[in-house]
TORKE-82830 format. One record per residue (C-alpha): residue number from 1; residue in three letters; z, y, x. Coordinates in steps of 0.5 Angstrom, whole numbers. Layout:
# TORKE-82830
rec n:NUM; res:ALA; zz:Z; yy:Y; xx:X;
...
END
This chain:
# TORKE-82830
rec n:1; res:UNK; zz:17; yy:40; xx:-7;
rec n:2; res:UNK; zz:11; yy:43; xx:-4;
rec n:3; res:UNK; zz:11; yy:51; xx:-3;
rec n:4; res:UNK; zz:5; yy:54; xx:-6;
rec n:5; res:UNK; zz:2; yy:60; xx:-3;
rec n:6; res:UNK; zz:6; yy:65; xx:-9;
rec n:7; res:UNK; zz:13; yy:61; xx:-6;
rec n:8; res:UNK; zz:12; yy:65; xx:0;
rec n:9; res:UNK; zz:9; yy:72; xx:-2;
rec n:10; res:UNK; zz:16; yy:71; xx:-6;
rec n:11; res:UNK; zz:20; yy:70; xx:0;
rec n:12; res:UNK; zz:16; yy:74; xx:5;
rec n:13; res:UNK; zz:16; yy:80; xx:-1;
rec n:14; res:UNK; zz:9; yy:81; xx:-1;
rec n:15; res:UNK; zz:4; yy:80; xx:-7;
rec n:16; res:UNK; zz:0; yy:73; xx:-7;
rec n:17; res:UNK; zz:-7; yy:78; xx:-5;
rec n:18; res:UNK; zz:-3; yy:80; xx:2;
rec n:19; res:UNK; zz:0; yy:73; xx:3;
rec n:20; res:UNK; zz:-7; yy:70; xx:2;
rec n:21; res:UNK; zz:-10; yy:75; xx:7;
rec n:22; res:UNK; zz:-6; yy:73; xx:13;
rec n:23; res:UNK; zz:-6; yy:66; xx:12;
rec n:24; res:UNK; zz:-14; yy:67; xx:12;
rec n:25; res:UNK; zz:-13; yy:71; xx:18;
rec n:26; res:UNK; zz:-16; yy:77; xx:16;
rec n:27; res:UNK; zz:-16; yy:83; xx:20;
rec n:28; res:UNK; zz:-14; yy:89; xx:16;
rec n:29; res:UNK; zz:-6; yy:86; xx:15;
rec n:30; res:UNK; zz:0; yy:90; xx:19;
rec n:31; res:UNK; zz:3; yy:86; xx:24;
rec n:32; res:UNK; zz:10; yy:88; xx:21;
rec n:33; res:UNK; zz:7; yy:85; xx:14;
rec n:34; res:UNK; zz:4; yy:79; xx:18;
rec n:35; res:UNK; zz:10; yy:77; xx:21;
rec n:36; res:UNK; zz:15; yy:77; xx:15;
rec n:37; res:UNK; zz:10; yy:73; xx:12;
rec n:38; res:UNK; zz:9; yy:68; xx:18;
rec n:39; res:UNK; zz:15; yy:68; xx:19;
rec n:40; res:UNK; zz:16; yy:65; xx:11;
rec n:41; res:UNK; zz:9; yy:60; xx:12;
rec n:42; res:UNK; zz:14; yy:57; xx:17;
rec n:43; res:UNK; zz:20; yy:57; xx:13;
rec n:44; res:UNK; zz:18; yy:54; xx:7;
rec n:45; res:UNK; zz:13; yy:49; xx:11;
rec n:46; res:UNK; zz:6; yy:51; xx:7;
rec n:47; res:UNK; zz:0; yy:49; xx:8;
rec n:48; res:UNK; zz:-6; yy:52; xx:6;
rec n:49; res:UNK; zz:-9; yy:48; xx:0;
rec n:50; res:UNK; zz:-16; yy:47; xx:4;
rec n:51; res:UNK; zz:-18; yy:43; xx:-2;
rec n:52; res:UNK; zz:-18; yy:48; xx:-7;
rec n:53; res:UNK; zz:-22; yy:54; xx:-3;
rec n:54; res:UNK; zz:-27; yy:48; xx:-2;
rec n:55; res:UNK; zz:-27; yy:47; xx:-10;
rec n:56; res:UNK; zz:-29; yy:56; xx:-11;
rec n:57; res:UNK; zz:-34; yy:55; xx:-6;
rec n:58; res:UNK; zz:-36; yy:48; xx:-5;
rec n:59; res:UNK; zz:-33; yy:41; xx:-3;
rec n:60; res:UNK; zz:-33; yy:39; xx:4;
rec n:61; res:UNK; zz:-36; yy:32; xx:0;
rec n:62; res:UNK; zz:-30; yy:28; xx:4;
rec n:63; res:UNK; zz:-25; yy:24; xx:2;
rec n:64; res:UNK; zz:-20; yy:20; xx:7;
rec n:65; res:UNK; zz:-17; yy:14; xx:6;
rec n:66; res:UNK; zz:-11; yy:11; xx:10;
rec n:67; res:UNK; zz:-9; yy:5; xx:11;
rec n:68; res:UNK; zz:-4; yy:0; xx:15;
rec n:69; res:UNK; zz:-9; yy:-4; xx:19;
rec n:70; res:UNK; zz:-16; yy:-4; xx:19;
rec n:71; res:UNK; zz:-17; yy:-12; xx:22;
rec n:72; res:UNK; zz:-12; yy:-15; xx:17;
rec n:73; res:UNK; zz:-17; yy:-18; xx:13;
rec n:74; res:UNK; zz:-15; yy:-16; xx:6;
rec n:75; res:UNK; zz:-14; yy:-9; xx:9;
rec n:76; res:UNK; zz:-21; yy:-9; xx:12;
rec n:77; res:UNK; zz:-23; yy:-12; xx:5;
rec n:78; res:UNK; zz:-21; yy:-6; xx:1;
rec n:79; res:UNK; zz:-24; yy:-1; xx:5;
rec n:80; res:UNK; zz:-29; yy:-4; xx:5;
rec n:81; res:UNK; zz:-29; yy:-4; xx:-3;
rec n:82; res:UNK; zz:-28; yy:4; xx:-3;
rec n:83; res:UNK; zz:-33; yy:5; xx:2;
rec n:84; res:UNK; zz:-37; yy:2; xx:-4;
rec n:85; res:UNK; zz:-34; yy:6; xx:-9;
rec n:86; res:UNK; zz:-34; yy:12; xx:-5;
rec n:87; res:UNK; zz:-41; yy:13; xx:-4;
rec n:88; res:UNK; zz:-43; yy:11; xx:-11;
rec n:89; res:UNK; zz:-39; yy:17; xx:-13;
rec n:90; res:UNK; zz:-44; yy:21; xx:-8;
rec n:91; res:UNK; zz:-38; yy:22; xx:-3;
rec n:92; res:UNK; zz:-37; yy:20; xx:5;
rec n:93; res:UNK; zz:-31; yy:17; xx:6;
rec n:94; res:UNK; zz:-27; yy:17; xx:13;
rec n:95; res:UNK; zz:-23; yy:11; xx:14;
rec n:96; res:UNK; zz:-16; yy:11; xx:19;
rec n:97; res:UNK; zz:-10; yy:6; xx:21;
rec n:98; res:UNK; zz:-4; yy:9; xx:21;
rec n:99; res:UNK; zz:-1; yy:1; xx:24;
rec n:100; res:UNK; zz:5; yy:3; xx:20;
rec n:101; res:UNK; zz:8; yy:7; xx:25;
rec n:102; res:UNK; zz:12; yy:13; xx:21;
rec n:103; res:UNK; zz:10; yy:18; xx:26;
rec n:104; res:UNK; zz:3; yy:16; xx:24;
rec n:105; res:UNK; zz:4; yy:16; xx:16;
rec n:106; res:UNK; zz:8; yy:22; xx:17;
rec n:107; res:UNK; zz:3; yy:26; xx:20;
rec n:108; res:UNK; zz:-3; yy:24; xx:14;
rec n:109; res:UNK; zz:3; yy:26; xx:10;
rec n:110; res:UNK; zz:3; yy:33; xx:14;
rec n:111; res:UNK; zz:-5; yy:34; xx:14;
rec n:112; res:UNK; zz:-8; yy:30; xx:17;
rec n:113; res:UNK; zz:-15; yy:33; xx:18;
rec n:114; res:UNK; zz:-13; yy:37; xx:12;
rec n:115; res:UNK; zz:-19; yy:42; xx:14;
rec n:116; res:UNK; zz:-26; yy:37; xx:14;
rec n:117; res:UNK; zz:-23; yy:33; xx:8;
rec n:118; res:UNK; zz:-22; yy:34; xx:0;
rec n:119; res:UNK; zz:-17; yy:28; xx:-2;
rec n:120; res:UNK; zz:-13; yy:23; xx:1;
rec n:121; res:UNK; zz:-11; yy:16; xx:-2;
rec n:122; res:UNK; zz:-6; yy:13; xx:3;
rec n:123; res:UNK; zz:-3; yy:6; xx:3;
rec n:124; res:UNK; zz:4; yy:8; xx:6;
rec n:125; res:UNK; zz:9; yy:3; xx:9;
rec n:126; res:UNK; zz:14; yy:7; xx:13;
rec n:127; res:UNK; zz:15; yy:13; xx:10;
rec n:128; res:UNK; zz:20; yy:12; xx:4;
rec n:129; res:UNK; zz:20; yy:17; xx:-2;
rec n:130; res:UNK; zz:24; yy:22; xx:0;
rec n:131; res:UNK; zz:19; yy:23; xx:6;
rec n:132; res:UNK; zz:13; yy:23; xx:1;
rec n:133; res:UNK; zz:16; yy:28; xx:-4;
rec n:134; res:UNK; zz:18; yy:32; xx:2;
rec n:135; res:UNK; zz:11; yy:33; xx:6;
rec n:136; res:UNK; zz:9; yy:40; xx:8;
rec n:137; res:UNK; zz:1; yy:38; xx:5;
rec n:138; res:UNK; zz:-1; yy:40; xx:-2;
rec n:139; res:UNK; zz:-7; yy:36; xx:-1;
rec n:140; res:UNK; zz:-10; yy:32; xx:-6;
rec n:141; res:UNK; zz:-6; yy:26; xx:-5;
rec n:142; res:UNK; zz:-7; yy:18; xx:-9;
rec n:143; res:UNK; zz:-1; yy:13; xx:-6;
rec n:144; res:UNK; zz:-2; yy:6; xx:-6;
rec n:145; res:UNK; zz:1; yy:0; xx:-6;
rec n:146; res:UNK; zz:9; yy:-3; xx:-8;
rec n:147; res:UNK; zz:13; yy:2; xx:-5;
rec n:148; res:UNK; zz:18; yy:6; xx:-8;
rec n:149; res:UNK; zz:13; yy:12; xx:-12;
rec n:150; res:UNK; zz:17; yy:19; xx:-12;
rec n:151; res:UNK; zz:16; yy:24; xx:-19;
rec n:152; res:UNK; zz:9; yy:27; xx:-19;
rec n:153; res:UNK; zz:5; yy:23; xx:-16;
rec n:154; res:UNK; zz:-2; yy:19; xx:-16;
rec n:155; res:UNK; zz:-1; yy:11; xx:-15;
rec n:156; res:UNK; zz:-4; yy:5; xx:-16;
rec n:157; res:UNK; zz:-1; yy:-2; xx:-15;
rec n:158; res:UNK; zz:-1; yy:-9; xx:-16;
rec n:159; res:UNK; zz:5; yy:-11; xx:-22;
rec n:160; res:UNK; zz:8; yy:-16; xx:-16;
rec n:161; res:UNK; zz:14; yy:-17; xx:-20;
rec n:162; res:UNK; zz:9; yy:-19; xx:-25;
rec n:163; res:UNK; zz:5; yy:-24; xx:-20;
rec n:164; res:UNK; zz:10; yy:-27; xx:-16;
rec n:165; res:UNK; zz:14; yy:-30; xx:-21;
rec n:166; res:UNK; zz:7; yy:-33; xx:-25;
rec n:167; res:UNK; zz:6; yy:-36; xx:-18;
rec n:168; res:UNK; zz:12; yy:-38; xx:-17;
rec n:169; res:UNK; zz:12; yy:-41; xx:-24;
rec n:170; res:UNK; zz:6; yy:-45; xx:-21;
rec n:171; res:UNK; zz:9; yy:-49; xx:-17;
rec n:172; res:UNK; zz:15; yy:-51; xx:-21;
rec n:173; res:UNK; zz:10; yy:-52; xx:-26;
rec n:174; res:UNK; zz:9; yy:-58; xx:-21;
rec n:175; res:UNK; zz:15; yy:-61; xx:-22;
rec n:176; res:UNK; zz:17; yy:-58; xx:-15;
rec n:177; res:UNK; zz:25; yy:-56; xx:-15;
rec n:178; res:UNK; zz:26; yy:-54; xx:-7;
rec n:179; res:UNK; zz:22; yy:-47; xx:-7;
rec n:180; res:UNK; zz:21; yy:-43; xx:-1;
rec n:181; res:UNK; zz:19; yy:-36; xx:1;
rec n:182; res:UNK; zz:16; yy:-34; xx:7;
rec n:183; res:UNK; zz:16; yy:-27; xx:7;
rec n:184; res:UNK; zz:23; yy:-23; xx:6;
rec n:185; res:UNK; zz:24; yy:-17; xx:10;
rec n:186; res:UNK; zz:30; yy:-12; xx:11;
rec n:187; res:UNK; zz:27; yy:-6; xx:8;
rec n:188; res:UNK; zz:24; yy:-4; xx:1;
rec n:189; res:UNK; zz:16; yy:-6; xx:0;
rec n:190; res:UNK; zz:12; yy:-11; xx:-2;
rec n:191; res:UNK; zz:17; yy:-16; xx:0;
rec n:192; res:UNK; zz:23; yy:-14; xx:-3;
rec n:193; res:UNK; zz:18; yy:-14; xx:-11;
rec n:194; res:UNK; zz:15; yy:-21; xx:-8;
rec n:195; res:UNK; zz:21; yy:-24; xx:-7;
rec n:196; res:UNK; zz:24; yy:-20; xx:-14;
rec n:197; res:UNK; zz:19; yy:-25; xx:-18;
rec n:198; res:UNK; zz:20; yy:-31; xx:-14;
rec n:199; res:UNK; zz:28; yy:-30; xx:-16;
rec n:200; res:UNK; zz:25; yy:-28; xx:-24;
rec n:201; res:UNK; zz:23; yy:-35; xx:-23;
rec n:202; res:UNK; zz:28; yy:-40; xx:-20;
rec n:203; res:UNK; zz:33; yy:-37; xx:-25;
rec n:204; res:UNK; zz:29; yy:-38; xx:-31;
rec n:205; res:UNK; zz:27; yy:-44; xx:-29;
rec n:206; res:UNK; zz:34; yy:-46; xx:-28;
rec n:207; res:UNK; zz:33; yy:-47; xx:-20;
rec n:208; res:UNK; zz:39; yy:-44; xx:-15;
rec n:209; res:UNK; zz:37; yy:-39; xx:-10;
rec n:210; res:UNK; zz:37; yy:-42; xx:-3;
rec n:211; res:UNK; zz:39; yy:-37; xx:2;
rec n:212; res:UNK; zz:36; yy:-42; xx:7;
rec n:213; res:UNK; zz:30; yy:-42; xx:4;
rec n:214; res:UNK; zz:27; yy:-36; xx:4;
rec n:215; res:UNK; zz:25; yy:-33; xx:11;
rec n:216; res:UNK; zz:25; yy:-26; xx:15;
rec n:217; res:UNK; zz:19; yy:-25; xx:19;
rec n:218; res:UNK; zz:17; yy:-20; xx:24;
rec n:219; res:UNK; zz:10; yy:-19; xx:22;
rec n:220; res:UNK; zz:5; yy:-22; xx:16;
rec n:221; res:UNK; zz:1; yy:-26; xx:20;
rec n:222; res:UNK; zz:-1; yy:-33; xx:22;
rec n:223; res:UNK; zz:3; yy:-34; xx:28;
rec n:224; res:UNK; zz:10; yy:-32; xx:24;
rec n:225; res:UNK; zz:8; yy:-36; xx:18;
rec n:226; res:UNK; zz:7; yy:-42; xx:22;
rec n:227; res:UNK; zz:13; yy:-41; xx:26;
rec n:228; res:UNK; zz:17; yy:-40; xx:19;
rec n:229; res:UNK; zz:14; yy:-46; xx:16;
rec n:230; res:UNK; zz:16; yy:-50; xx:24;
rec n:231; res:UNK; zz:23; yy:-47; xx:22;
rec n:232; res:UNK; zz:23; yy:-50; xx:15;
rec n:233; res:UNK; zz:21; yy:-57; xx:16;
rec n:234; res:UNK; zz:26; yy:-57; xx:21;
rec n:235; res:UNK; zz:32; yy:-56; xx:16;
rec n:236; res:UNK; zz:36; yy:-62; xx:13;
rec n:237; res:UNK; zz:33; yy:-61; xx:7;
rec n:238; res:UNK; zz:26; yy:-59; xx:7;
rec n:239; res:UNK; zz:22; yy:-56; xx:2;
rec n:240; res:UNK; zz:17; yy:-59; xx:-3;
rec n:241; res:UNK; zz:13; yy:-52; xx:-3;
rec n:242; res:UNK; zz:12; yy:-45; xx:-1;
rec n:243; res:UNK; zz:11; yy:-38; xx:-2;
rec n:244; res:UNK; zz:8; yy:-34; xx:3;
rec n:245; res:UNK; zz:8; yy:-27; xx:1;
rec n:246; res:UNK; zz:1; yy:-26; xx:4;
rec n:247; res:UNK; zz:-5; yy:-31; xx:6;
rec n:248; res:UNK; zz:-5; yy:-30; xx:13;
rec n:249; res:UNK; zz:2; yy:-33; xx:13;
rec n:250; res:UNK; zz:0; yy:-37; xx:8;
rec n:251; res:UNK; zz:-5; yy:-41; xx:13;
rec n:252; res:UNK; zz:-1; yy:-40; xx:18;
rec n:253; res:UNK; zz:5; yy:-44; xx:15;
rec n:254; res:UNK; zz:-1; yy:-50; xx:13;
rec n:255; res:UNK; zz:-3; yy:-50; xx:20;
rec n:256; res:UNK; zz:4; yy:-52; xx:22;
rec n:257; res:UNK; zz:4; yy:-57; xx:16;
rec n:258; res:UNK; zz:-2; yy:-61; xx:20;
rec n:259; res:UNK; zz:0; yy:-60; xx:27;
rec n:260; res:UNK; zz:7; yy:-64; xx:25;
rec n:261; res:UNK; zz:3; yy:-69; xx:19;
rec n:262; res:UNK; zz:6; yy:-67; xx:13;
rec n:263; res:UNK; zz:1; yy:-67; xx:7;
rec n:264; res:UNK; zz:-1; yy:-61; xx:3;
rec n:265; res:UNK; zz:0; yy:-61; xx:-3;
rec n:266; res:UNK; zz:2; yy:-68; xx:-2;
rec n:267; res:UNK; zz:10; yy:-67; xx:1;
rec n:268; res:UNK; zz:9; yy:-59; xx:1;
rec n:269; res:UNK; zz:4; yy:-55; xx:-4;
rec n:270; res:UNK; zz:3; yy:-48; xx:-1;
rec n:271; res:UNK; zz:1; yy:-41; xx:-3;
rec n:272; res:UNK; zz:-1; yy:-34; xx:-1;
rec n:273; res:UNK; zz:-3; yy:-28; xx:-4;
rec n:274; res:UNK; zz:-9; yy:-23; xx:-2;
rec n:275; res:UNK; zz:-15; yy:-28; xx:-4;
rec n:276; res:UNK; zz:-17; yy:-27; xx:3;
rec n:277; res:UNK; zz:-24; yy:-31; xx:5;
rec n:278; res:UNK; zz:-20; yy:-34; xx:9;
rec n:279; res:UNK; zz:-16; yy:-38; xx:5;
rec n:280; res:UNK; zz:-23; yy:-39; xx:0;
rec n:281; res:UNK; zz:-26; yy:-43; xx:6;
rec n:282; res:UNK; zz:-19; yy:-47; xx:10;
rec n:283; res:UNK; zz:-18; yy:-54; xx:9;
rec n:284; res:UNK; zz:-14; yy:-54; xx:4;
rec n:285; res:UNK; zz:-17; yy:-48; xx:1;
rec n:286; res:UNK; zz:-11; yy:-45; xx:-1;
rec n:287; res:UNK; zz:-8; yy:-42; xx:-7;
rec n:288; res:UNK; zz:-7; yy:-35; xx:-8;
rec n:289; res:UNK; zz:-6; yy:-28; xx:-12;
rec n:290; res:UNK; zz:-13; yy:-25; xx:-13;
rec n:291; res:UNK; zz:-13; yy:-18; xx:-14;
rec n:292; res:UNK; zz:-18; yy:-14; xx:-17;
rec n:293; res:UNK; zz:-20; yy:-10; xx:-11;
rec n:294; res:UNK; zz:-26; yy:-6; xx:-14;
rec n:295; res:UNK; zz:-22; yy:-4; xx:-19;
rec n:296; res:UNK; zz:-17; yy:-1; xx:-15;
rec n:297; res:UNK; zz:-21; yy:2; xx:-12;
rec n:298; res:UNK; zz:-25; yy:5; xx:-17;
rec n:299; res:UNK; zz:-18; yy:8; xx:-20;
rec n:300; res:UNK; zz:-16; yy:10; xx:-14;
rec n:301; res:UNK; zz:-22; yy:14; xx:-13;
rec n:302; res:UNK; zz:-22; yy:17; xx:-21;
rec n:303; res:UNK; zz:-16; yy:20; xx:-20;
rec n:304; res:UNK; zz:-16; yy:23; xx:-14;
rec n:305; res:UNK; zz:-22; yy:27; xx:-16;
rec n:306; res:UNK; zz:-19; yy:29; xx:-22;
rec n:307; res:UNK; zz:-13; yy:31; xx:-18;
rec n:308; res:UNK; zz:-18; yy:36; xx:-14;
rec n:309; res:UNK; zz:-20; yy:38; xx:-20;
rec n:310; res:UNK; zz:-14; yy:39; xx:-23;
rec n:311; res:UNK; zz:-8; yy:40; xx:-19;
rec n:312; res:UNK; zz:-3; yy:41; xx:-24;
rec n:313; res:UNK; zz:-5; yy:35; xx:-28;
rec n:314; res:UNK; zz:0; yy:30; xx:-30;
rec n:315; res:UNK; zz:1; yy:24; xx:-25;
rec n:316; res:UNK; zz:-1; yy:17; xx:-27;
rec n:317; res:UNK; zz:0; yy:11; xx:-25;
rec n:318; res:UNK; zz:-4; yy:5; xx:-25;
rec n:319; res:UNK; zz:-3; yy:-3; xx:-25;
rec n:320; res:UNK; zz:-9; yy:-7; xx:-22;
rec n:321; res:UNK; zz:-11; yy:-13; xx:-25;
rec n:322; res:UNK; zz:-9; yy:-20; xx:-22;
rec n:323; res:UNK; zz:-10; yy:-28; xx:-23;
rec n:324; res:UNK; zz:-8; yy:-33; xx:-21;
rec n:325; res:UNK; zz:-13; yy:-37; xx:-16;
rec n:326; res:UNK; zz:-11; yy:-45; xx:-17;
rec n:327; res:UNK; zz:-14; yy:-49; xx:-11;
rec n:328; res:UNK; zz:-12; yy:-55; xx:-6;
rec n:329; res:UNK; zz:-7; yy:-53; xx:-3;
rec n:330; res:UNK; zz:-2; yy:-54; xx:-9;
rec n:331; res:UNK; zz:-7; yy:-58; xx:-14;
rec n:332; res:UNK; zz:-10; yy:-62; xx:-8;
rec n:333; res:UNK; zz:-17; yy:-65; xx:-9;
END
C-alpha cells in the first residue's frame, strides 16, 4: 500500500498538521520534531502527493505517458493518438521511453517527474504486480496494457484472449490444421495471453498443440519474426499458417516467405496484430487485430483525471474494442 501523509505523522507521533509542515519545509519545526518525522517519510517510503497540492491551488496542466519504445510504430501510433486526445481535453502531455528496462519503469513507478506532472498513464512491461503495488509514489497512475494488474488500480487493455483466439479461428476457418505462433516469451505479458487465445482455438477446434511450433523470440521486431518464419520453413513438417503475436514480426516472417518462394497465402497464410500502417500498404497487405487506439486513449485519459479528482475513487478497469482486419496475407487477392 502507498503511505499517506497521516501514516507518518502516526509512526512519527505527531499531528498531520506538524508532518505536513516538514514535508513542505517550513522553518518553524524543531529539529528533533523534524528528524522523527524524517526518519518515518523514509521508513515508510512516502512521497508527497504533488498532484493533489496542485488540485488546492491549481494544476500543473501536465500529464506524463510512459511508453516502452517510441520508434516501434504501433507505439508511436498510440502516442500519437494521446497526444491528440490530450490537448483536446486542454492538457500538455509529456512523453518518455522506459525500452522496457526495470530500472527505468521502476523509476516512473517511483516519481518520475512527480514535481511538474498531474498524472501518469504508464505502459509497464518489466515490472510485475508486486512491484506496481508496492511503488513509493502516489501519484495519479493509469496502467495499460495485458500484464498482470494489481487491486486498486486504473487500467485499460485489449481482451487479447479474446482477440487471438478469434484470429487464430480465422485461419483454421481457412481449412489450415498446422497453425504456428511466433511470439512466446518466458515471462507473463502480452505473449502469454496471445499465446492462451491461440491454444483456446486449437483445442476448440479439435487441433493439437505443437511445441514445435510455437517460437520464442528475443524481441518483437521484424528481424526475429523473419529468422522465426526461416526456423519453421526449415521443419520436416512446415506450417500452412502463422500467427505472429505483433505486425512487425508479422511482416518479417512474409519476407522470409518470399526471400525462399513460398507463397502467401497460398502454401502459408500470415497474420499480425497492432493494424500498423505498415501492414496496411506490405505486399501482401497483411491481416491483422485492429484496435480502437482513439479509444484507448480517451479511456485512459478520463480516467486519470477523475483519478486527480478523486483519489479514493473506486479503480476501473476498461477493455478496448477490437476487429479483425482480413487482408492478403490470409485471404490473397
Amino acid at each position: 500500500m502507498v503511505a499517506r501523509l497521516k501514516d507518518v505523522a502516526e509512526l512519527a507521533g505527531v499531528s498531520v498538521k506538524t508532518a505536513s509542515n516538514v514535508v513542505n519545509e517550513y522553518e518553524h519545526v524543531s529539529p528533533a520534531t523534524r528528524a522523527k518525522v524524517q526518519a518515518a517519510i523514509e521508513q515508510l517510503r512516502y512521497r508527497p502527493n504533488v498532484s493533489a497540492r496542485q488540485l488546492k491551488h491549481g494544476r500543473a496542466g501536465f500529464i506524463a505517458l510512459a511508453l516502452p519504445q517510441l520508434d516501434s510504430p504501433y507505439f508511436a501510433e498510440l502516442g500519437a493518438r494521446f497526444s491528440a486526445a490530450a490537448a483536446k481535453l486542454g492538457s500538455l502531455l509529456l512523453l518518455d521511453a522506459t525500452g522496457a528496462e526495470p530500472e527505468a519503469e521502476r523509476l516512473v513507478l517511483n516519481g518520475m517527474r512527480s514535481h511538474v506532472i498531474d498524472g501518469m498513464i504508464f505502459s509497464p512491461l518489466a515490472v510485475d504486480a508486486d512491484e506496481i503495488a508496492d511503488r513509493a509514489d502516489d501519484l495519479p497512475l493509469v496502467l495499460l496494457g495485458e500484464r498482470a494488474v494489481p487491486p486498486g488500480f486504473d487500467h485499460v487493455a485489449v481482451d487479447s484472449v479474446a482477440a487471438s483466439r478469434a484470429m487464430t479461428d480465422h485461419l483454421i476457418s481457412l481449412g489450415r490444421t498446422r497453425i504456428a505462433a511466433i511470439g512466446r516469451e518466458s515471462v507473463a505479458g502480452t505473449a502469454s495471453v496471445r499465446l492462451e487465445g491461440y491454444r483456446q482455438a486449437l483445442a476448440g477446434a479439435g487441433l493439437p498443440y505443437r511445441p514445435e511450433l510455437v517460437i520464442g523470440v528475443a524481441h518483437y521486431d521484424r528481424i526475429d519474426g523473419k529468422q522465426a518464419m526461416e526456423h519453421l520453413l526449415a521443419l520436416p513438417e512446415p506450417p500452412d499458417a502463422v500467427f505472429c503475436f505483433n505486425d512487425l514480426m508479422a511482416i518479417g516472417a512474409v519476407r522470409a516467405c518470399v526471400e525462399a518462394r513460398v507463397d502467401v497465402p497460398g502454401r502459408i497464410a500470415i497474420a499480425g496484430f497492432d493494424d500498423i500502417a505498415e501492414g496496411r500498404f506490405g505486399n501482401p497487405t497483411l491481416t491483422t487485430v485492429a484496435a480502437d487506439l482513439e479509444f484507448l486513449a480517451a479511456e485512459a485519459l478520463r480516467l486519470l483525471l477523475a483519478r486527480i479528482a478523486d483519489p479514493d475513487r473506486p479503480a476501473e478497469s476498461v477493455a478496448v474494442p477490437w476487429t479483425l482486419r482480413l487482408r492478403e496475407s490470409s485471404m490473397g487477392r
